[in-house]
N, C-alpha and C positions, 0 to 999 in steps of 0.2 A: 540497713537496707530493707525495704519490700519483697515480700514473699508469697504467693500461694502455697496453700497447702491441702493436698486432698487430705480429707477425713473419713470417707466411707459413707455408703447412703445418702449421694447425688448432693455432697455438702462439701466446700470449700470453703478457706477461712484466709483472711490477709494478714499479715505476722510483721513484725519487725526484727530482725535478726543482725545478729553482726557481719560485716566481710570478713570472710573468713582469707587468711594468708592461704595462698596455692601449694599443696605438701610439693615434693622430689616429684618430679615428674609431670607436674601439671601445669595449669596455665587458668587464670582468673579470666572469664571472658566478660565486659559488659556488654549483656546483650539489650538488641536492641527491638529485634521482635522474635516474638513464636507462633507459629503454625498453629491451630485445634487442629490433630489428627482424627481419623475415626477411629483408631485407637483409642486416643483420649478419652473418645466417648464412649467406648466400652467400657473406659475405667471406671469412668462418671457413672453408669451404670451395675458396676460391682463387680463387672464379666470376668476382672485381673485381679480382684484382690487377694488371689491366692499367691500371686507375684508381688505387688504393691507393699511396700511394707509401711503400711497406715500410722501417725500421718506423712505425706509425703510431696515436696516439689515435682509436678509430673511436667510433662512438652519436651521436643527434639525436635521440629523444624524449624530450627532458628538463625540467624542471624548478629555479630555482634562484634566488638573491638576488641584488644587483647589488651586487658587492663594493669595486670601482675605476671610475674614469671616467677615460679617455682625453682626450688633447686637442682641444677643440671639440665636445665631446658636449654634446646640451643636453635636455633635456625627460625627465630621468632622475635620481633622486636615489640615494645607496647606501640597502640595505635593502630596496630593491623586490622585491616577489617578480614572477619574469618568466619570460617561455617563448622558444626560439627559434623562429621560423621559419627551417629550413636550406635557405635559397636564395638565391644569390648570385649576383645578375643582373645586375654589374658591365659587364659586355663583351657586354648588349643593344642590337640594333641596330634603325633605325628597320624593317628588313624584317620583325621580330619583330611589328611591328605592334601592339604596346602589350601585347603578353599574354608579362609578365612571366618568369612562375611556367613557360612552360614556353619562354621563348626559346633560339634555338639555341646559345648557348655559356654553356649555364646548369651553373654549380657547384653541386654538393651539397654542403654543408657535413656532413664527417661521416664523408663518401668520397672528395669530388676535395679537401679540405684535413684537418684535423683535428675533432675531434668530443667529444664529452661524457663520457665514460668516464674522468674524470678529475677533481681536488678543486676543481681551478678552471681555467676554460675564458673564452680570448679571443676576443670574436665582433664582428663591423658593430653597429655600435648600429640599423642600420637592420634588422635581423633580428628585433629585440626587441619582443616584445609586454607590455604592464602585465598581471597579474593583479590581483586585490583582496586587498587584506591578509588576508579569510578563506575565499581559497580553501587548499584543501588541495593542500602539494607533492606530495605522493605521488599523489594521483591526476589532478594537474596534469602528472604525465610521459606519462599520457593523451591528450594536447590535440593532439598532434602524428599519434597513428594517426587519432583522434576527426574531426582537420580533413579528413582523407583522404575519411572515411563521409558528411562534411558535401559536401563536394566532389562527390562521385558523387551523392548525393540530388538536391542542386539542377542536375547537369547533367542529371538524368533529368526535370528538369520533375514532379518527383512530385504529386500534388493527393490531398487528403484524399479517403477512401473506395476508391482505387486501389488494384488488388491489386498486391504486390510479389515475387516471388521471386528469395530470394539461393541461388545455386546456388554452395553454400562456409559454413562454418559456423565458419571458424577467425576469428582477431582479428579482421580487417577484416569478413568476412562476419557477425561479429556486430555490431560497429557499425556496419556498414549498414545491419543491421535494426534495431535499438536507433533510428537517428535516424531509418527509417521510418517502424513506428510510432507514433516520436513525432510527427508529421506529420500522424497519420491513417490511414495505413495498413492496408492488412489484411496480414501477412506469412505469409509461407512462405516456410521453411529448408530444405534439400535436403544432407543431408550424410550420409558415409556412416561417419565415423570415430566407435562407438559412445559415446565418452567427452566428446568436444563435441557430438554431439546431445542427450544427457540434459544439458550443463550448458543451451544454449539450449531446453530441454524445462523448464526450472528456471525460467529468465530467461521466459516464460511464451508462446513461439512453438511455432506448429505446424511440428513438424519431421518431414520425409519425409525416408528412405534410397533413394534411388533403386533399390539392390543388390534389396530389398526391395518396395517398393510401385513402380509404374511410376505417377512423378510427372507424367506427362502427361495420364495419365488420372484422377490425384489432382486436378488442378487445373481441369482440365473439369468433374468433379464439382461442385467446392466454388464454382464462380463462373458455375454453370449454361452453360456452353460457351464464358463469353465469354474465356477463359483471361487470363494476366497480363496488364498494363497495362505495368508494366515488370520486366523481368528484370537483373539486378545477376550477371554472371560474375566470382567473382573466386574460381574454384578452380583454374584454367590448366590444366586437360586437354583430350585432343579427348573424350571422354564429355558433358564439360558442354558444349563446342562443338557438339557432335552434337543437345543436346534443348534448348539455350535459342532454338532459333529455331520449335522444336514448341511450348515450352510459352507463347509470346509469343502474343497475342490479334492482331486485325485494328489495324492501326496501333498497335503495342507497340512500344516502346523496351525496347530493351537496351545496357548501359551495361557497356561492358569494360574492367571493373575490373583483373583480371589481367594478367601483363606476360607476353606472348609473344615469347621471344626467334626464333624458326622461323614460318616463315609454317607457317598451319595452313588445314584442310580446312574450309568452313564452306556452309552448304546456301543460296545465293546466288535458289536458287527460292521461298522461303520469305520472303524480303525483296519480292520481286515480288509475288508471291501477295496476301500481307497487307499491303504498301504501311508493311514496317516498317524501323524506323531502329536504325541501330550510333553507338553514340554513343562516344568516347571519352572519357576523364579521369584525366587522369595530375596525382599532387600536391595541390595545394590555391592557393588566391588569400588577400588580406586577410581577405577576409570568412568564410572560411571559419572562421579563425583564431577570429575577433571570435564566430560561434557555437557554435564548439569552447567556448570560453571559459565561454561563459555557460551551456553545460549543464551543464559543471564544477564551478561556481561554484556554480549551482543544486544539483546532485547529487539531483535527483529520479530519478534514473534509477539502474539497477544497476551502476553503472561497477568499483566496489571486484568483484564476482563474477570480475573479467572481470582481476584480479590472480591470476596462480599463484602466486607466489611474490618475495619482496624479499631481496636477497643483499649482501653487502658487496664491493665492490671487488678483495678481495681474492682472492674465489672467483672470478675472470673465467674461467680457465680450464676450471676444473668449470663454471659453469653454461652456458657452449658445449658443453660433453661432453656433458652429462645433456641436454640440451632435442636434442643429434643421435640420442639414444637414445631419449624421447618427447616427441615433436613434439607429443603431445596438448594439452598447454599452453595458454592463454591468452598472458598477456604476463608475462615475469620483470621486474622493477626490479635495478636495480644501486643499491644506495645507497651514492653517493658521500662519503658524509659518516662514514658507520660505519668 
């Protein structure tokens, strides 16, 4: 079978390797595509090689059928089309206090073991989620950034009629808005990168350039002074740190989507002030999965917009290059089957 492999210093390699039998416990998936996360590209970039164990199959938003069964697998037949969930909560302790998805010696499948970027990929059967026979793979490779937006909505307590502002307009900040929305929502986008404003200007959100219109006084405007309900940061600068605690209304949640690796500067009087809350939300749970799932499945929504582009395995190399030269992008597929 076909395989990537990261090597370290922005170099991928394509291999031949054997299928390997699925040990006790697992399940052989052929997949059939993978996500580029911005993960990925931090890996691409060296940011994880302290986790990565060089060289390595890296990707986790995938999509694929279930090709083998391991021994003692039950509740899974070959042919299934399935998704993983890449978390691997093996060595959860009771301190972890039941919350799985982010205990402390929690594995990422993808990063701390091997990952999807390959014809066929051995995973925990406990990872596996059923799709339906007519959901679509390709935008089934979705399901996994999609559970992330699912994740953050519901830890914001969102409520139908609530105003929302995603400050970020790139993949995740558009499926944030996207399952907003869908909720009820009244959204606003905050982005300043001109090429995903017009696409979420398409996808049919009011999109403000901060650079531009000064989004603070945009949003007083538009919601008669009461400003956001809740604000979603998931562009990781101090800029959006500087105005998500301006643009948040009298008891606003704001839900920090972004990964701050530096403690950052954040205006701690504006929490007092307005009696507002930092919420955090790293990942996703079951359920998140299960309504990942069902929007998918449904596809009432613009999800197929929100593909740039689908590549074969073979180009692993170029499509890391091209997406470090524009980031403008959506999400690339890797199809692992081409």
């Amino acid at each position: 079978m076909k395989a990537t492999m990261y090597k370290g210093d922005k170099k991928f390699s394509i291999i031949e390797k054997d299928v390997e039998h699925p040990r006790q416990g697992e399940v052989r998936v052929k997949v059939a595509f993978c996500g580029v996360c911005g993960t990925d590209i931090h890996i691409y970039h060296g940011m994880m090689d302290q986790r990565v164990q060089i060289p390595q199959v890296i990707g986790h938003e995938m999509s694929g059928t279930i090709d083998a069964l391991g021994d003692g697998v039950t509740g899974f037949e070959v042919g299934e089309k399935v998704v993983v969930r890449p978390l691997d909560n093996r060595d959860e302790q009771p301190s972890d206090k039941g919350h799985s998805h982010i205990c402390k010696e929690l594995k990422f499948i993808g990063i701390d073991s091997p990952g999807a970027m390959q014809e066929y990929w051995n995973v925990p059967a406990f990872t596996l989620h059923k799709l339906f026979e007519h959901t679509d793979l390709k935008l089934a490779a979705l399901i996994e950034p999609l559970s992330v937006a699912c994740h953050d909505v519901r830890m914001s307590g969102l409520e139908k009629g609530e105003t929302a502002v995603a400050l970020g307009g790139g993949p995740i900040g558009l499926l944030v808005a996207l399952v907003a929305r869908n909720k009820g929502a009244n959204v606003v986008i905050s982005e300043v990168n001109e090429v995903r404003a017009v696409l979420a200007e398409e996808l049919g959100f009011v999109v403000i350039n901060p650079e531009n219109t000064d989004l603070v006084t945009f949003v007083h405007d538009q919601t008669d002074g009461a400003m956001a309900d809740v604000v979603f940061e998931v562009a990781g600068v101090q800029p959006v740190l500087d105005v998500m605690t301006k643009v948040a209304g009298i008891r606003g949640r704001i839900v920090m989507v972004a990964i701050h690796g530096q403690p950052k500067h954040v205006n701690l009087f504006d929490f007092f002030w307005k009696e507002l809350k930092l919420i955090g939300a790293r990942v996703y749970e079951v359920e998140d999965y299960k309504e990942s799932i069902e929007l998918i499945t449904k596809n009432e929504l613009p999800f197929e917009k929100l593909i740039t582009a689908v590549k074969p395995l073979s180009t692993i190399q170029t499509v890391f290059e091209d997406i470090d030269k524009n980031p403008e992008g959506m999400k690339v597929l890797m199809d692992c089957e081409a």
